[in-house]
C-alpha positions in Angstrom: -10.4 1.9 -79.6 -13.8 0.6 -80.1 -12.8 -2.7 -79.5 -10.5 -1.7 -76.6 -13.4 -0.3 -74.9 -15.1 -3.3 -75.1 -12.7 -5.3 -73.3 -12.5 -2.8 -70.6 -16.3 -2.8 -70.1 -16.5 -6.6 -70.3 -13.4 -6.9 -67.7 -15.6 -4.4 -65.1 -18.4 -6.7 -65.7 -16.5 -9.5 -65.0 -14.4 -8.3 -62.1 -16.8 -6.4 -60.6 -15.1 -3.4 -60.4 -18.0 -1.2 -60.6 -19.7 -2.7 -57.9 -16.6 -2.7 -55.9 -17.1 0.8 -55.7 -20.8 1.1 -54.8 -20.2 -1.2 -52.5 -17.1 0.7 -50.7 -18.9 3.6 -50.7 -22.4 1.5 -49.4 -19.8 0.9 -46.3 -18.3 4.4 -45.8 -22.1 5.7 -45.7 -23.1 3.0 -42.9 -20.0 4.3 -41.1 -20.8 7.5 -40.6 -24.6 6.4 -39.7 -23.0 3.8 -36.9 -20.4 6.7 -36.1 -23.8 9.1 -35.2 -25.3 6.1 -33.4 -22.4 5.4 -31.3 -21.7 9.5 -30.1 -25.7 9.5 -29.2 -25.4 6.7 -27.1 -22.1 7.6 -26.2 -23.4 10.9 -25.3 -26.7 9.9 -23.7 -24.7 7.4 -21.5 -22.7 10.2 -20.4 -25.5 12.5 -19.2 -27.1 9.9 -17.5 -24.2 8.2 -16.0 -23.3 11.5 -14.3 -26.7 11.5 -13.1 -26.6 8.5 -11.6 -23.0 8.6 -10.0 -23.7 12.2 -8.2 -26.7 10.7 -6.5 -25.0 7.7 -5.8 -22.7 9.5 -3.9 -25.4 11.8 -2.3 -27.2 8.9 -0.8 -23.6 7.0 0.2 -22.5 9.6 2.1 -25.9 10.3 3.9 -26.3 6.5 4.5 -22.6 5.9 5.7 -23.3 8.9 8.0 -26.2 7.0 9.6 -24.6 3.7 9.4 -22.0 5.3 11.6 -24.4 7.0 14.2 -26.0 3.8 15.0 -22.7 2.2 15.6 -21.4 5.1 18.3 -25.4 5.1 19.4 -25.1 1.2 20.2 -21.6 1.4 22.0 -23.0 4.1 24.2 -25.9 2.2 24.8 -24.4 -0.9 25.9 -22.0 1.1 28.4 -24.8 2.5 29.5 -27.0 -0.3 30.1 -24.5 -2.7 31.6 -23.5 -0.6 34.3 -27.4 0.2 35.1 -27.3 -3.4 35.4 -23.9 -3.7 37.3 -22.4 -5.7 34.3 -18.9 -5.9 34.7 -16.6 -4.9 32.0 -13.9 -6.6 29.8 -10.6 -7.6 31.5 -8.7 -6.6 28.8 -5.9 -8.8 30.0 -3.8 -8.7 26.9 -3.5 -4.6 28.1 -3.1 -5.0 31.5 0.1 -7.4 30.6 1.7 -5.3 28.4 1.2 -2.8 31.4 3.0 -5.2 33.6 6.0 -5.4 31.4 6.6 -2.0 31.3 6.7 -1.4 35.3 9.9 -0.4 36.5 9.0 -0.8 40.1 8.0 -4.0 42.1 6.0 -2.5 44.3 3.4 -0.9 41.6 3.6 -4.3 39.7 2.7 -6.1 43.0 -0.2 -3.2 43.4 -1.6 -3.4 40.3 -1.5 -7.5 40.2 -3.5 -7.0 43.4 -6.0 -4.7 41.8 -6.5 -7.0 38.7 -7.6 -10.3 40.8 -9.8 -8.0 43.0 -11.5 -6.6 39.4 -11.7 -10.5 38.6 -13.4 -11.5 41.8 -15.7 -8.8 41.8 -16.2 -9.3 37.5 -17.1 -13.5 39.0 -19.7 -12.2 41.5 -21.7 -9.6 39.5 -21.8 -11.0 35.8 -24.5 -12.9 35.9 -26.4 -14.3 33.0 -30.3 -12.7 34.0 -28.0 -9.4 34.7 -26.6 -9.4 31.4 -29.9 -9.9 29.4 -31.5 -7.5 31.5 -28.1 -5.5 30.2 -29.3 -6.0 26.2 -32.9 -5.8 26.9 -32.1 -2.1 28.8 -29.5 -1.3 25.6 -32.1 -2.2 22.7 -34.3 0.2 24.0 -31.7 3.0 24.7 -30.6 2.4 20.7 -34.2 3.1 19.8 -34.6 6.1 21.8 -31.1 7.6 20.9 -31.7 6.8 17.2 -35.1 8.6 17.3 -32.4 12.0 17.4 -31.7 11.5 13.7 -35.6 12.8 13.0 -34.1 16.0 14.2 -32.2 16.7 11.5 -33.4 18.5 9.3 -32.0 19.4 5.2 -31.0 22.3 4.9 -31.6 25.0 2.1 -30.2 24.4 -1.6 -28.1 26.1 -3.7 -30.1 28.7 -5.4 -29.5 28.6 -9.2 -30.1 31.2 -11.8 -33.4 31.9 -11.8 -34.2 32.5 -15.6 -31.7 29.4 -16.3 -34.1 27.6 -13.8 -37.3 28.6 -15.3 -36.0 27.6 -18.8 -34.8 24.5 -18.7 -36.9 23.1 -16.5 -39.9 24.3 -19.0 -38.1 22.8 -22.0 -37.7 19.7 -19.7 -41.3 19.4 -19.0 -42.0 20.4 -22.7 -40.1 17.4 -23.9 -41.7 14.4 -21.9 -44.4 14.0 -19.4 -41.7 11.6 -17.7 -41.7 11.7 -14.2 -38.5 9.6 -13.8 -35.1 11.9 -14.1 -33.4 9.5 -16.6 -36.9 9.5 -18.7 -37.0 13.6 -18.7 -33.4 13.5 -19.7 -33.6 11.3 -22.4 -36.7 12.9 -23.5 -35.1 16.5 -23.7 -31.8 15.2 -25.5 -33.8 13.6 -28.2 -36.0 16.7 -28.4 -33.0 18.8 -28.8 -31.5 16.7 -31.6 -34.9 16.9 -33.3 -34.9 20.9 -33.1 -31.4 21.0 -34.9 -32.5 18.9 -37.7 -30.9 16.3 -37.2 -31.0 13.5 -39.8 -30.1 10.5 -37.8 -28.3 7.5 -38.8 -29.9 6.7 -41.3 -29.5 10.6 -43.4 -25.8 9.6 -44.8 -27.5 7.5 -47.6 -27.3 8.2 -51.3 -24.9 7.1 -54.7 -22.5 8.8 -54.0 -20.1 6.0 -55.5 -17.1 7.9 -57.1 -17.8 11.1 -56.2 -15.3 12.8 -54.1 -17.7 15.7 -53.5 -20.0 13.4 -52.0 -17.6 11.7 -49.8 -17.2 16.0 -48.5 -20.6 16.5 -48.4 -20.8 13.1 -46.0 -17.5 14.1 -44.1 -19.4 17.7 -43.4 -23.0 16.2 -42.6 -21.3 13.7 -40.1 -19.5 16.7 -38.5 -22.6 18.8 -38.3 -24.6 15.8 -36.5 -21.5 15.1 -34.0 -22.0 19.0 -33.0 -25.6 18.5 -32.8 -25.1 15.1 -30.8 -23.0 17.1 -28.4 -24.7 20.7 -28.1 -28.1 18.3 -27.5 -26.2 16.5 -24.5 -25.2 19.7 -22.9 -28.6 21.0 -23.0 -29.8 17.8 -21.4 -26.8 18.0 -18.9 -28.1 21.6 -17.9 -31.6 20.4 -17.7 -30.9 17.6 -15.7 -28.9 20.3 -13.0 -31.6 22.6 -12.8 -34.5 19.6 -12.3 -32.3 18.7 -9.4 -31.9 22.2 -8.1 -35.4 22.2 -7.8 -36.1 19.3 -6.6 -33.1 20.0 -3.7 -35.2 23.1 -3.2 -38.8 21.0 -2.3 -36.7 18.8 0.3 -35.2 21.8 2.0 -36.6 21.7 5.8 -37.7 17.8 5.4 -36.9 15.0 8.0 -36.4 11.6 8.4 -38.9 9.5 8.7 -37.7 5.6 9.8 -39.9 2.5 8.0 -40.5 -0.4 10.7 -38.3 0.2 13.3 -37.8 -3.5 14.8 -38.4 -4.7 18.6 -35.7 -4.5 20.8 -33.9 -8.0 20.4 -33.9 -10.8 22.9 -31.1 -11.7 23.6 -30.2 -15.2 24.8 -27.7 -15.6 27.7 -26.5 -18.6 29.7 -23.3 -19.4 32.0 -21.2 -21.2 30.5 -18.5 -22.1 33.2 -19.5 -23.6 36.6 -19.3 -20.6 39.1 -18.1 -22.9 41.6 -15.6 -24.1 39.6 -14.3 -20.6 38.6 -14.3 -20.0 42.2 -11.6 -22.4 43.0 -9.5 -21.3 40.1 -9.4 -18.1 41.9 -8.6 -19.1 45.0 -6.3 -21.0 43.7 -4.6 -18.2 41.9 -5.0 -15.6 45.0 -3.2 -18.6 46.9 -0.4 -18.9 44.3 -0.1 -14.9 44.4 1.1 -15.3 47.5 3.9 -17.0 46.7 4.7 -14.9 43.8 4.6 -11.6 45.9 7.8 -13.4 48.2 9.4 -14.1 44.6 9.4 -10.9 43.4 10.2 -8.9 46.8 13.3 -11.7 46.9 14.6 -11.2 43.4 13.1 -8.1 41.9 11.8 -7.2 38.6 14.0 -9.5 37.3 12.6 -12.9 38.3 8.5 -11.3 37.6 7.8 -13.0 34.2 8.8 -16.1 34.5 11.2 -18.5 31.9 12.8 -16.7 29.0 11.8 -13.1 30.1 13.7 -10.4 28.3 12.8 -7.9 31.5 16.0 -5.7 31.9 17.8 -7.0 29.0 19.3 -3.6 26.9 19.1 -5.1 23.1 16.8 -4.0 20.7 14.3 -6.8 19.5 13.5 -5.2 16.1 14.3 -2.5 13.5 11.8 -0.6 14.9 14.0 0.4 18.3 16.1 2.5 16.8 16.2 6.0 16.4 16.9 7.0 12.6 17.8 10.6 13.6 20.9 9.7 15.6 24.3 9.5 13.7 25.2 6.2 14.8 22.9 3.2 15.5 21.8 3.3 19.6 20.0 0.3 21.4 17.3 1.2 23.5 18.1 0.3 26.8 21.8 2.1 26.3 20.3 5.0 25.5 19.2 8.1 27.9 15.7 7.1 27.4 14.6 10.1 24.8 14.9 7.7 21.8 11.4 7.2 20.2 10.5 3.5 19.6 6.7 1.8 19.2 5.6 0.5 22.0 3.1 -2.9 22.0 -0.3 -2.1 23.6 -1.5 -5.8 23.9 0.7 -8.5 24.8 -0.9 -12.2 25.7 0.4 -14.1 28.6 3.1 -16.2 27.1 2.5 -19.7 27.8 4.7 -20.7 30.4 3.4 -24.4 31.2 2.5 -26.7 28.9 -1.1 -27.1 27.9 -3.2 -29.4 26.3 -2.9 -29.6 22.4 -6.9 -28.7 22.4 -8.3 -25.1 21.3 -8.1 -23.2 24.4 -5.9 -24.7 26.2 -6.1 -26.7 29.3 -10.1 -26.9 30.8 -11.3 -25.2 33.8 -11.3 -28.9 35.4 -8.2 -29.1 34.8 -6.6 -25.6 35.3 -7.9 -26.1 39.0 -6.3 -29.4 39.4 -2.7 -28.2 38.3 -2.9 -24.8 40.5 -3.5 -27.2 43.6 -0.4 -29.4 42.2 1.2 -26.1 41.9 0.6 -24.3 45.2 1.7 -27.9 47.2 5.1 -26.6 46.1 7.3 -25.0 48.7 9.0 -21.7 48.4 12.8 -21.4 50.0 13.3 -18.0 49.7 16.3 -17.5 48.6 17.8 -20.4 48.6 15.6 -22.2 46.4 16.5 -24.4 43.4 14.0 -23.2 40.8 11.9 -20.0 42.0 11.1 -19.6 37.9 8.7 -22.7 38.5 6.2 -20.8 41.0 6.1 -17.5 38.6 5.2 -19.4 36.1 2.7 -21.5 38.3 1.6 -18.0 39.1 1.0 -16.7 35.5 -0.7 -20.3 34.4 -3.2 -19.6 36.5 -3.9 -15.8 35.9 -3.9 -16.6 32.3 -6.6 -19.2 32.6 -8.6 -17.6 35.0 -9.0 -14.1 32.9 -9.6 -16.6 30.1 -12.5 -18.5 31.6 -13.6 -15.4 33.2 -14.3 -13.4 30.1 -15.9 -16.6 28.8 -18.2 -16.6 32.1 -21.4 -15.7 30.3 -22.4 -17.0 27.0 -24.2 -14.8 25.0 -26.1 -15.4 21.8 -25.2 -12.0 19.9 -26.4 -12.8 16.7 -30.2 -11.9 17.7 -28.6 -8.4 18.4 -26.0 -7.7 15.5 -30.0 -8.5 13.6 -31.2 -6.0 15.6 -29.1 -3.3 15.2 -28.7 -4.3 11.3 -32.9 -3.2 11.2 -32.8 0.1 13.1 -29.9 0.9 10.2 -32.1 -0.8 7.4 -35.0 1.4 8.8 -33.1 4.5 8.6 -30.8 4.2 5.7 -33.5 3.6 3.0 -35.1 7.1 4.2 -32.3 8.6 4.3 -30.8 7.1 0.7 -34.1 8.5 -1.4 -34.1 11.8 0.7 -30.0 12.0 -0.1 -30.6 11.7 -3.9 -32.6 14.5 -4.1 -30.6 17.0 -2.2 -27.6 18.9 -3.9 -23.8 18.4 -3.0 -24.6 21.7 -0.3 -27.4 20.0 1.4 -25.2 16.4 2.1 -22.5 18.1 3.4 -24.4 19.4 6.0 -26.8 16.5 6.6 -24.0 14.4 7.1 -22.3 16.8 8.9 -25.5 17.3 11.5 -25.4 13.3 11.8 -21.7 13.7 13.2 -22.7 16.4 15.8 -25.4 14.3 16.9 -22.9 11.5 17.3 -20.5 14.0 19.1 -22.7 15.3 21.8 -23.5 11.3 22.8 
């Protein structure tokens, strides 16, 4: 036995079976330290992180708020300014044709076609480019002023906490660091409260334990008892952290906004860029073609007013979405007794209806007026004429190209004002985004909600 013993020992020695064992057990202890490690930072991470993401979302919400007041403030502005200024609006062609197709009498589309080149003419005369920088000029300064209204609002009062809860926390808060940042204070208190439950750290699950099953127990239990602690430590930070924000929402209560370097209103540059005369002819031109068109249309109707390939009075549907899913049977629109719901298109272009240049844009001004006089040296026959397609689509040639180069009268330089108004946000929003993150959940709503009256009484 003696001997047998022997061989065993010198087979442990040689095999290393002993310090298999230590060494297994060496790597079960550092385990359960990394495990501790890992459910502090885990922990911590979590405190903080919630931190972080609820004032996030404080000063998002304020900012967005703002960001949005501007925007209505700046529309509002520029109404206002250009017709101070007797700026013109947009044509909005694209509307106005859609319009057109959806006339069922000649007589109002004649009317309304009327109207339109007497909007253009008078859009031509008064769009000037010293009217429409005196236009911006007047608008920056109506932007300032209007945005001045967001000092009025002020936060309101916070959510009032427990006051014993209050009184507590924050004095253990205050106990555990002099911090002054929230994620210092909260770190400070969770690693205070870990030290008051004893906790042994990582590095407490040492010891030779090696081949002892009660000591693998006793680690199993000590990791368990620091997991608790780990936890119970970040819910006392977590409460901590809430009541150092209650009062902090309470010392902003009644405060205002205060901008940093509001900008100068922005020059804006402005400059025709179509020869006036030149855009003058084209309307004449078109007026002259009008003309013709108006003995089109009161010759051959509705039917004849759009020119080549218009569907105009044709009862098919174009698309899926002209039918009516609530009938039993499939019904065309058009056959139908006119109750059936179907989309209707807001903004139609002017098809093209003569051939144009290959270039963006289309045909130039230059040339535009050159094919409206080739246009209006044909004669109309009434009746009787070969082709009376040819002069509707003269006719819509030359409204298309004249609401083209019309809108693109006066070019302006907006950049210098998309700056502009980019700095009166940037001079609110960074106010607003450090005032947001210390009010509570209560407070935003109604900040944000004060914002939005101020944007609906505009």
């Amino acid at each position: 036995m003696a001997d047998e013993r022997s061989v065993g020992e010198l087979l442990d020695e040689l095999f290393g079976f002993e310090s298999v064992a230590k060494r297994q057990t060496a790597l079960e202890q550092y385990d359960r330290g990394e495990l501790a490690r890992k459910a502090r930072s885990r922990e911590l991470l979590g405190v903080l992180r919630g931190v972080e993401a609820a004032e996030h979302a404080a000063r998002e919400s304020a900012v967005r708020a703002v960001d949005g007041y501007v925007r209505r403030v700046e529309g509002a502005a520029l109404a206002r300014a250009r017709k101070q200024a007797g700026v013109v609006g947009s044509l909005q062609m694209e509307r106005r044709y859609a319009a057109f197709l959806r006339m069922e009498d000649k007589a109002e589309l004649l009317t309304r076609l009327e109207q339109t080149l007497a909007f253009i003419e008078v859009k031509l005369r008064a769009n000037t480019a010293d009217r429409v920088r005196a236009a911006y000029d007047a608008a920056g300064a109506l932007v300032l002023q209007d945005a001045a209204r967001l000092g009025d609002v002020r936060v309101a009062e916070a959510v009032p906490l427990d006051a014993d809860l209050l009184c507590t926390q924050l004095e253990q808060m205050r106990c555990a660091a002099d911090a002054t940042d929230l994620a210092g204070m909260i770190t400070a208190t969770f690693e205070s409260e870990l030290s008051a439950t004893g906790s042994q750290g990582a590095d407490g699950f040492t010891g030779d334990l090696a081949g002892d099953v009660a000591g693998d127990v006793a680690g199993d239990v000590a990791l368990e008892r620091e997991l608790t602690n780990v936890h119970g430590a970040a819910q006392r930070a977590r409460l901590a952290a809430q009541a150092y924000r209650a009062e902090r929402a309470a010392r902003v209560a009644g405060s205002t906004v205060e901008p940093s370097g509001l900008p100068k209103p922005a020059c804006v540059a402005c400059e025709m860029a179509c020869d006036a005369g030149k855009l003058s002819e084209l309307l004449a031109q078109v007026k002259k073609s009008f003309e013709t068109y108006r003995r089109v249309v009161a010759d051959g109707g509705l039917f004849c007013a759009f020119g080549s390939g218009s569907p105009h009075g044709i009862c098919r549907g174009s698309s899926y979405l002209d039918y009516d899913s609530r009938l039993d049977e499939d019904v065309l629109v058009g056959e139908y007794d006119g109750t059936t719901r179907h989309d209707v298109c807001r903004e139609v272009p002017i098809p093209e209806l003569v051939d144009e240049a290959s270039a963006e844009g289309g045909d130039s001004l230059e040339v535009a007026v050159a094919r409206m006089r080739e246009f209006n040296g044909r004669r109309y026959d009434g009746v009787l004429d070969e082709d009376p397609a040819r002069h509707v689509n003269a006719f819509w040639y030359g409204l298309k190209k004249l609401s083209q180069y019309c809108e693109a009268a006066v070019r302006v330089d907006e950049r210098a004002w998309d700056c502009f108004i980019d700095k009166v946000q940037f001079a609110y929003d960074e106010p607003v985004g450090r005032l947001a993150t210390q009010m509570d959940d209560k407070q935003v709503a109604a900040f944000v909600a004060a914002v939005d009256e101020l944007g609906a009484g505009e």
